[in-house]
C-alpha positions in Angstrom: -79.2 56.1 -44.1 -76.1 54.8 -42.2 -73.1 56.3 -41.0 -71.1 54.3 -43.2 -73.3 54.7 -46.2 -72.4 58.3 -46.0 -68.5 58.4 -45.6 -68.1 55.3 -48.1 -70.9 55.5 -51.2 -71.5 52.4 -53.2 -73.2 51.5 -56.3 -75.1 48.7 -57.7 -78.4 47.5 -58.6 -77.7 46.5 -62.4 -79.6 43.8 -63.5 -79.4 41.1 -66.7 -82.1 41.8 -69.4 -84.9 39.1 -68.2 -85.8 36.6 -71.2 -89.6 36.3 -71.5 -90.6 32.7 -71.5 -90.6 29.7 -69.3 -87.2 29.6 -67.6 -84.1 29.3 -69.8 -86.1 28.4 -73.1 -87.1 31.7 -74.3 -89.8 33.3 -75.8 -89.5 31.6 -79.2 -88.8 28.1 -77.0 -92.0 29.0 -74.8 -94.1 28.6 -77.9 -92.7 25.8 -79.3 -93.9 24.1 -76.1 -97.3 25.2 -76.2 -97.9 24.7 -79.7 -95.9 21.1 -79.4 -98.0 20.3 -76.4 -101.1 21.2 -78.9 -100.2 19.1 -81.6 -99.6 16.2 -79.8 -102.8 16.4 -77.8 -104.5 16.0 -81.2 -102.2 13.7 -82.7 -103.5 11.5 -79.6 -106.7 11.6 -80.7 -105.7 9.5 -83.7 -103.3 6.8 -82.0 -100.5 6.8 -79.6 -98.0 6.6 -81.9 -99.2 9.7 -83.4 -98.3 11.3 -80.9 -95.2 9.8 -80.7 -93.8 10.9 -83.7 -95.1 14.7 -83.2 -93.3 15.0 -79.5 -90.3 13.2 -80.4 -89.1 15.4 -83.0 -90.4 18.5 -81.5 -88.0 17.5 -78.2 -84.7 17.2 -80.2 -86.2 20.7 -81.7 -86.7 22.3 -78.0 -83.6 20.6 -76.0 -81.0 22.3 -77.4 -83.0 25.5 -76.9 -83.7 25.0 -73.2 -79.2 24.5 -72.3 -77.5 27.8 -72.0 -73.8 28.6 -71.6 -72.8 30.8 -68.3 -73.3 34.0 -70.5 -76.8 32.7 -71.9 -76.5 31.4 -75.7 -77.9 28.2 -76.3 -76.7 25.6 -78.7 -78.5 26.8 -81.9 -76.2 30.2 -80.9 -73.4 28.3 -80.8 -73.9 26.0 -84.0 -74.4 29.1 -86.0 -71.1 31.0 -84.7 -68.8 27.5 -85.5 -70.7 27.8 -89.1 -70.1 31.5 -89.5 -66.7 31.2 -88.8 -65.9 28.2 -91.2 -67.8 29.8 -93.9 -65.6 33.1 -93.5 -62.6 30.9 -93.3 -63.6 29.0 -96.2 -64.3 32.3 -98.1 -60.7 33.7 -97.1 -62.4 36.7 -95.0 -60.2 36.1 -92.1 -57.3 37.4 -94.6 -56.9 40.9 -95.2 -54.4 42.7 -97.8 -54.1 46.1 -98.5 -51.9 49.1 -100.2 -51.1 48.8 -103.8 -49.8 45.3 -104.1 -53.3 43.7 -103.0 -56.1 43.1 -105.4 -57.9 45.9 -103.8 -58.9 49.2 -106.0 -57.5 52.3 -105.0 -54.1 51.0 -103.6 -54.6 52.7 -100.0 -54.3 51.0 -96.7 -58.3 51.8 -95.8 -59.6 49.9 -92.4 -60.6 45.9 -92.4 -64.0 44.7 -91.7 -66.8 46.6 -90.1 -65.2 49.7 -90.9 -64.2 48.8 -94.5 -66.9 51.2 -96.0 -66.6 53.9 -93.5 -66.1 57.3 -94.6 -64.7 60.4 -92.9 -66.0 63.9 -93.2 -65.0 67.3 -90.9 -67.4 70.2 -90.0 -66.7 73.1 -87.3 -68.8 73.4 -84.1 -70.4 76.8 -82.9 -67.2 77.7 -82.0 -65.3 77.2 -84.9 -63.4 74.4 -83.7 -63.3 71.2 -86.3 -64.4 67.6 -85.1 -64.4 64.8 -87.3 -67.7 62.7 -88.3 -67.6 59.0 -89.6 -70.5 57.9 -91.7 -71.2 54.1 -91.7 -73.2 53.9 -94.8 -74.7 50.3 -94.3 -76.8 51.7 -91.3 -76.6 55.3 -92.4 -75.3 56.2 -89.2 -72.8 59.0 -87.9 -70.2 59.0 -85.3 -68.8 61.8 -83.3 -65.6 61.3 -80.7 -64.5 63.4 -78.0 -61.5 63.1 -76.2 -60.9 63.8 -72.5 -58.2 63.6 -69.6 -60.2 62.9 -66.6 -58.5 64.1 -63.5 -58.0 60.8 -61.7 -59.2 60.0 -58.2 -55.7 60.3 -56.6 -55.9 62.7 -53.4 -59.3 63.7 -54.1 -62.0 63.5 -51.4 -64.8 60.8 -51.6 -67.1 63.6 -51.4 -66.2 64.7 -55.1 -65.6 61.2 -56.7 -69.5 60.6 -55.5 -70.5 64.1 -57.1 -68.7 63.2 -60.1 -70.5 59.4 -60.6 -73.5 61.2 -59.8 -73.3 63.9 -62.9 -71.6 61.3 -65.2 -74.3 59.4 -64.4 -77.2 62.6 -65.3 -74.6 62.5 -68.5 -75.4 59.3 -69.7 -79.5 59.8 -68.6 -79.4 63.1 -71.1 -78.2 60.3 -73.8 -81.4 58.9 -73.8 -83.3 62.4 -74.4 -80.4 63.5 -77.6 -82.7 62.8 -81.2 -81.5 59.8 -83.0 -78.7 59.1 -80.5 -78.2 55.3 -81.1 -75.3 54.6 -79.0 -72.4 55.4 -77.1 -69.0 53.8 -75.9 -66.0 55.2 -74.0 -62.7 54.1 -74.6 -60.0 54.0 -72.4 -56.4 53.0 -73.7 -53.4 52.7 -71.9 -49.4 52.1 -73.5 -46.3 52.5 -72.5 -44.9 55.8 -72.8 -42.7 56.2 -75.6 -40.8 59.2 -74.1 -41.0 61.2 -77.1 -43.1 63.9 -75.6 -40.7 64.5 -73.1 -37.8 64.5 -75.3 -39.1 67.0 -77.7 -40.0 69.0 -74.8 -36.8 69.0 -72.9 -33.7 68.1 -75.2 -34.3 71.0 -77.1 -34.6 73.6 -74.0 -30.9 72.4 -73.1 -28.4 75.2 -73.2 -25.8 74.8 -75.4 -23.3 76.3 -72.5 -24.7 73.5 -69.9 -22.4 71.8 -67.6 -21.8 67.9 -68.9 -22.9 66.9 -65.5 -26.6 68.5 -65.6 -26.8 67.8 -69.4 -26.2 63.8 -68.3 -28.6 64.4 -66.0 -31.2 65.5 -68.2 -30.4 63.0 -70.7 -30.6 59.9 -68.0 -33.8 61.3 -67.0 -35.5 61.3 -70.6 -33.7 58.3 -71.6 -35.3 56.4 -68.4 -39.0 57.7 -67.8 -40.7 55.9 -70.0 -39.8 52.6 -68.5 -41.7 53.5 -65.4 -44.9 55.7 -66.5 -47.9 54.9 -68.9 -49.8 57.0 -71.4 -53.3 57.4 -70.9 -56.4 57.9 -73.6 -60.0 58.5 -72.8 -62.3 58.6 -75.6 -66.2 58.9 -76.0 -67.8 58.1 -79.4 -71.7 58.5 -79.9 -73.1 57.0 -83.0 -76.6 59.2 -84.2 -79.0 57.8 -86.5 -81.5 58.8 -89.0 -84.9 58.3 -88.2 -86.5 55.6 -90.6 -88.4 57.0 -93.2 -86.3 60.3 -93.6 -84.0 61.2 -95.5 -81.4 64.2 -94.4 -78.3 65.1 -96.6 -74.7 64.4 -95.2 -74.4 68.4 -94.8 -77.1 68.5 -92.8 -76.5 66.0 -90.0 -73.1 67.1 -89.4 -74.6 70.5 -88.9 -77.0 68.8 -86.4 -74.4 67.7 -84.5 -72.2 70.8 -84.1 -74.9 72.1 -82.6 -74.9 69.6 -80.0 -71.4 69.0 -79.5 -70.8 72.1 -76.8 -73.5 70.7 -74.7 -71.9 67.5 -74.4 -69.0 68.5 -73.8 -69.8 70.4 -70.9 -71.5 67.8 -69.5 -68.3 65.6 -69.7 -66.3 68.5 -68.1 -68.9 68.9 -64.9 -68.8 64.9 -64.9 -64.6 65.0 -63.9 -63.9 64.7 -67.9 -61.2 67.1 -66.9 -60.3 69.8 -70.8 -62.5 67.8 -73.1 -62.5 68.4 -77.0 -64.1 67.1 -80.0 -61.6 65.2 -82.6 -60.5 66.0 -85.7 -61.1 63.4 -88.7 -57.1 63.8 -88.7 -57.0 62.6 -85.4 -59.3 59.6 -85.2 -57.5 58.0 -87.9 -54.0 58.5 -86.4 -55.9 56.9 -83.3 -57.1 54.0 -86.0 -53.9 54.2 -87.2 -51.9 53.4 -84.0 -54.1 50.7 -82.7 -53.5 48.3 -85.8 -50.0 48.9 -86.1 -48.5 50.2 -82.6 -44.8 50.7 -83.7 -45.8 53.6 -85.0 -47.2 55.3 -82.2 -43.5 57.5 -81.4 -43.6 58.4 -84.7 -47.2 59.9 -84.9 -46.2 62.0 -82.0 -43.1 63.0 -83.1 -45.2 64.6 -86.5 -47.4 66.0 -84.3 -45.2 67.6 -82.2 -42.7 68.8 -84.9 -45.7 69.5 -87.8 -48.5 70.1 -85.6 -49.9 67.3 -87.8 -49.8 63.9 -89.6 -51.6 64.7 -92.1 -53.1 61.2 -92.1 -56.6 60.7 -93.6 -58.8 57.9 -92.5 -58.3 56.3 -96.1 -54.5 55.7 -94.9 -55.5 54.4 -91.4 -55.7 50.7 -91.9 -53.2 47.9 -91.7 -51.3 46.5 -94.8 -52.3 42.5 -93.7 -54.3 41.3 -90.8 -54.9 37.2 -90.4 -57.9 36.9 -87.8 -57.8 33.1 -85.9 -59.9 31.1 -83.4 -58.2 33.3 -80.5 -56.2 36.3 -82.0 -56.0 39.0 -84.1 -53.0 39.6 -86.0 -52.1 43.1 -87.5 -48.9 44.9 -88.5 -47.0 44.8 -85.8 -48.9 44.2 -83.2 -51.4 40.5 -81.9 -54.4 41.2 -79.9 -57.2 39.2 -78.3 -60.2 40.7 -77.3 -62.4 39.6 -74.1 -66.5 40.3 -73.5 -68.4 41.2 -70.5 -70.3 38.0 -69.0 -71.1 39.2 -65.9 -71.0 42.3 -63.8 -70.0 42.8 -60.2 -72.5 41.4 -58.2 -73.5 43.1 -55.2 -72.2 46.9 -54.6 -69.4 48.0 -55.4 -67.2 51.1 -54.9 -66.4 54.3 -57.4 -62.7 52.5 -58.1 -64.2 49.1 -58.8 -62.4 49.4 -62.6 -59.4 51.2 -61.4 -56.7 48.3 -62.0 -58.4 47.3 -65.3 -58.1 50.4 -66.6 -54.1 51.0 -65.5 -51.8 50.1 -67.9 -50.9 46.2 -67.6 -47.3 45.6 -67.6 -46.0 43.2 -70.3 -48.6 44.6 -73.0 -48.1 46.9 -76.0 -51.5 48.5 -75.7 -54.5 47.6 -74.1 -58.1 49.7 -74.7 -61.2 49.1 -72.5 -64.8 49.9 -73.8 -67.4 50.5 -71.6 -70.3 50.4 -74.9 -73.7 51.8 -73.5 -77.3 51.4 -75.0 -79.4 54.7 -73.7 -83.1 53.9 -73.9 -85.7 56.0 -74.1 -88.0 57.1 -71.4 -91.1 55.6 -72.8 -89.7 52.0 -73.1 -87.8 52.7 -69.8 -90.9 52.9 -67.7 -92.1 49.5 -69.3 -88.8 47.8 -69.0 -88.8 48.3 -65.4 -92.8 47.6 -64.7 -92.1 44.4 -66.5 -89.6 43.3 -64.8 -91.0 44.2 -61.1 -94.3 42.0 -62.0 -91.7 39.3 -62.9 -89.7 39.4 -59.7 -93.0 39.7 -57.6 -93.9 36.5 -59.1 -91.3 34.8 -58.8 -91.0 35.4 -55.2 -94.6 34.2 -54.3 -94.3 31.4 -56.3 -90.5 30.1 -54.3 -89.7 28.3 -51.6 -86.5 28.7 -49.2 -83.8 30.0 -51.1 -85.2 30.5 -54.2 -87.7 32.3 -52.5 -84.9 34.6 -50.3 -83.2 35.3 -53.5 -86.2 36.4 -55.4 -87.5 38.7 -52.4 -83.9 40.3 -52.8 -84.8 40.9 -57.0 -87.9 41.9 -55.7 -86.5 44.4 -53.6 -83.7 46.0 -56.4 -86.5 45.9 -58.8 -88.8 48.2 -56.6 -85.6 50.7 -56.4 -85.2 50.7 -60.3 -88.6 51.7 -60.8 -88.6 54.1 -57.9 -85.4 56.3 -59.2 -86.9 55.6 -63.2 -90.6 57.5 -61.6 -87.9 59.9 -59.9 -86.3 60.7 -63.2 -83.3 58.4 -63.6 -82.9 57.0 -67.0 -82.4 53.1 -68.0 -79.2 52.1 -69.9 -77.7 48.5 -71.3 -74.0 48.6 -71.0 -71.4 46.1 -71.5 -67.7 45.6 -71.3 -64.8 44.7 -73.8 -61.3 44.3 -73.5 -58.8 44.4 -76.2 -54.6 43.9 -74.8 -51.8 44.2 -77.7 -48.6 42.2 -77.4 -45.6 41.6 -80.2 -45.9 38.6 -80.6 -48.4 35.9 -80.4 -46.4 34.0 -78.4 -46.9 36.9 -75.5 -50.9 36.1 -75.6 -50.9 33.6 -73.1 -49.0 35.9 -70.2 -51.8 39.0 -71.4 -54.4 36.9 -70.8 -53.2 35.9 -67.5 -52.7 39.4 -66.9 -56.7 39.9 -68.0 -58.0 37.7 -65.6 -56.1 39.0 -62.7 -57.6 42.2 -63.5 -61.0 40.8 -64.0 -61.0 38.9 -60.9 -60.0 42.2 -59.1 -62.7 44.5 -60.6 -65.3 41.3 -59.5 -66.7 40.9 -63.3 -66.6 37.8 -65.2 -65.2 37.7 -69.1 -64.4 35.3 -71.9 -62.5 35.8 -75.1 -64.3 36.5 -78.6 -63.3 33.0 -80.1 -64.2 33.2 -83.4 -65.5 37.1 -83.5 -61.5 38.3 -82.8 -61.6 41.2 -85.7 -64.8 42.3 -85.0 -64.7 42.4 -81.4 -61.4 44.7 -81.8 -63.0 47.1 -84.4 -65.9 47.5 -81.1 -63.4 49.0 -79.0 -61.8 51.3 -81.4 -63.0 55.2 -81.3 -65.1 54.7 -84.6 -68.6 54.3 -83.6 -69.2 50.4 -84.1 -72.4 49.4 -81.8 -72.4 45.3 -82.1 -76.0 45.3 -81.9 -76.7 47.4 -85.1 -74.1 45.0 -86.8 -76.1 41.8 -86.7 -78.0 40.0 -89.1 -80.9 39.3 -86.9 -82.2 42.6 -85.2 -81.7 42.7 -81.5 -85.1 42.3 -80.1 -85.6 38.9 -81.9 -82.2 37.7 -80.2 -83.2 38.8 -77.1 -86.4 36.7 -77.0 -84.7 33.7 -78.8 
């Protein structure tokens, strides 16, 4: 090992998912060729034009199949998110009114969309400290979020940040041995500082007797701060499921998962999670709250720090009206547009890679990044990797020049996955998502100018959720929403299409 590998660490070695069959049409594509290339063998046997009118369908069929967009959907993909959309905007489910002037039963301002049908339930851990749990009743699943200040890397020696990357990362390869674990995101969200913590911490500590000139002072100083310093939120949900076929009462998960909940957070402590804690359901939805309508972040605190408490309850978190369009999300008083992971740095990268995407971007209300990871098991693990080092063996003896030079080099990475996988490192999908709050929506276009400088600094490549605006922004919220349990057709099936 080098000198310079040493004294500077790097990471890398992520690879895309490989689609099984024949280049970019898929597996479902690969059979359609094979089969097509059947039938029209024996339609020849009858007469040419036979066979004509058998291939000639079945190529409008397969084309459209074998052109892919830079982040891999093909045009059937595409057709059918256009048609979703117009069908939810024919339906009015891009409108969303609640509190006791909408239609809606109850009268209360509940959460829009995926987390419409949430519910919220507390239990205590083993040391009598209370977290909440949100249960997602369509896939019977349960959430947990912990919150964390990570120390930061400022004046702290290389030699630490690369001890902390390496037990974050044994954090996230224990996520793949924790029963029923079917996800896991961490949120980090930025804002402006409001300066109320400050003031309720130092205007009322000022002496009544204090000179006028060091009472100005004081006063200039908390009346000026928050125009030059942020707020900073780190959050890590993990969604558990039940194992098909079982049924366990509500009591009894959140049970399970006190139990678990001082192992992980240790493990987020050793990791540089800095004082980690599990939340209360109180807190998630003043979390909720404040994301859909961020005017009324100052207030929050101010309960909190006057009360001790809002007293909020996840039934009250929502917004009163949201509109989602093509390119935005409108709610309360805030507009927000969220962007999706594409590509990831290619090559190695350093521990700070994310460092300016995750500072607070000037210009924007709020602004929340989700790293959303996928923890597979170690049984599917060890195939994952075998399959794909047989694929990039072949494809290297099968190149020439620089298809051939590139595949020895995915031949090469692919040896290293399975060599630390055999070792005992574990296998994880992860993506990216970006969600930036402005005023107004006339603001959008400078925050997405702002999101691409940050993009193109942290070397990954993103687009905007056209057309998926309100789900995308429920994804990176604290409450536990994994975008592959919320589709139609299961994952596995979209994978090979």
């Amino acid at each position: 090992m080098s000198t310079e590998a040493v004294t500077h660490p790097t990471y890398g070695n992520w690879r895309r998912p490989r689609r099984p069959g024949l280049g970019p049409l898929g597996l479902v594509g690969t059979f359609g060729v094979f089969g097509g290339l059947v039938l029209t063998l024996l339609a020849s046997l009858i007469s040419l034009i036979a066979a004509l009118v058998v291939i000639a369908p079945l190529i409008v069929l397969l084309v459209p199949l074998a052109i892919r967009t830079q982040d891999g959907r093909n045009v059937y993909q595409l057709i059918t998110l256009r048609v979703g959309w117009w069908r939810r905007k024919a339906k009015g489910s891009h409108l969303y009114v609640s509190g006791p002037l909408s239609p809606r039963p109850g009268g209360r301002f509940r959460p829009p969309g995926l987390l419409n049908k949430v519910t919220a339930t507390e239990g205590t851990d083993t040391y009598d400290r209370p977290f909440g749990v949100l249960h997602h009743p369509a896939r019977n699943l349960y959430t947990i979020v912990l919150g964390c200040d990570p120390d930061g890397g400022s004046l702290v020696d290389p030699d630490q940040v690369d001890v902390w990357v390496a037990l974050w990362g044994e954090w996230l390869a224990r996520l793949a041995h924790e029963p029923g674990l079917r996800g896991a995101s961490v949120i980090v969200e930025t804002a402006p500082d409001p300066g109320t913590r400050l003031a309720n911490e130092v205007l009322p500590r000022i002496h009544p007797d204090a000179p006028p000139a060091a009472r100005a002072v004081m006063e200039e100083v908390v009346e000026r701060y928050p125009t030059a310093s942020s707020e900073m939120h780190t959050y890590v949900s993990l969604t558990y499921g039940v194992p098909a076929g079982q049924k366990r009462k509500q009591e009894d998960v959140v049970t399970d998962l006190a139990i678990r909940i001082p192992g992980l957070l240790s493990g987020l402590i050793a990791a540089g999670g800095g004082a980690a804690y599990a939340l209360s359901a109180e807190r998630i939805a003043e979390v909720v709250r404040v994301a859909y309508d961020p005017a009324v972040a100052a207030d929050v605190l101010n309960a909190r720090a006057r009360d001790g408490g809002t007293g909020l309850e996840w039934e009250d978190a929502g917004p009163a009206a949201t509109v989602e369009t093509v390119g935005s999300y409108q709610h309360d008083s805030g507009v927000s547009r969220t962007w999706m992971l594409t590509l990831a740095p290619r090559g190695t990268v350093r521990s700070s890679v994310l460092r300016g995407m995750l500072e607070a971007a000037p210009g924007t209300r709020r602004k929340r990044v989700a790293l959303i990871y996928r923890p597979i098991d170690p049984a599917t693990s060890a195939r994952i990797v075998e399959a794909d080092r047989r694929s990039a063996q072949f494809m290297a003896t099968s190149g020439k020049g620089m298809v051939q030079a590139r595949a020895a080099s995915e031949v090469r990475a692919a040896e290293q996955t399975a060599a630390e996988e055999a070792a005992g490192a574990g296998l994880v999908e992860f993506s990216l998502m970006v969600t930036v709050t402005v005023d107004d929506i006339g603001q959008l276009a400078d925050a997405g100018v702002a999101v691409r400088n940050l993009t193109a600094a942290s070397r990954v490549l993103m687009r905007p959720a056209d057309r998926m605006q309100a789900a995308a922004f429920s994804c990176t919220l604290p409450a536990g929403i994994l975008p592959w349990e919320q589709t139609l057709i299961p994952y596995e099936l979209q994978e090979a299409l």
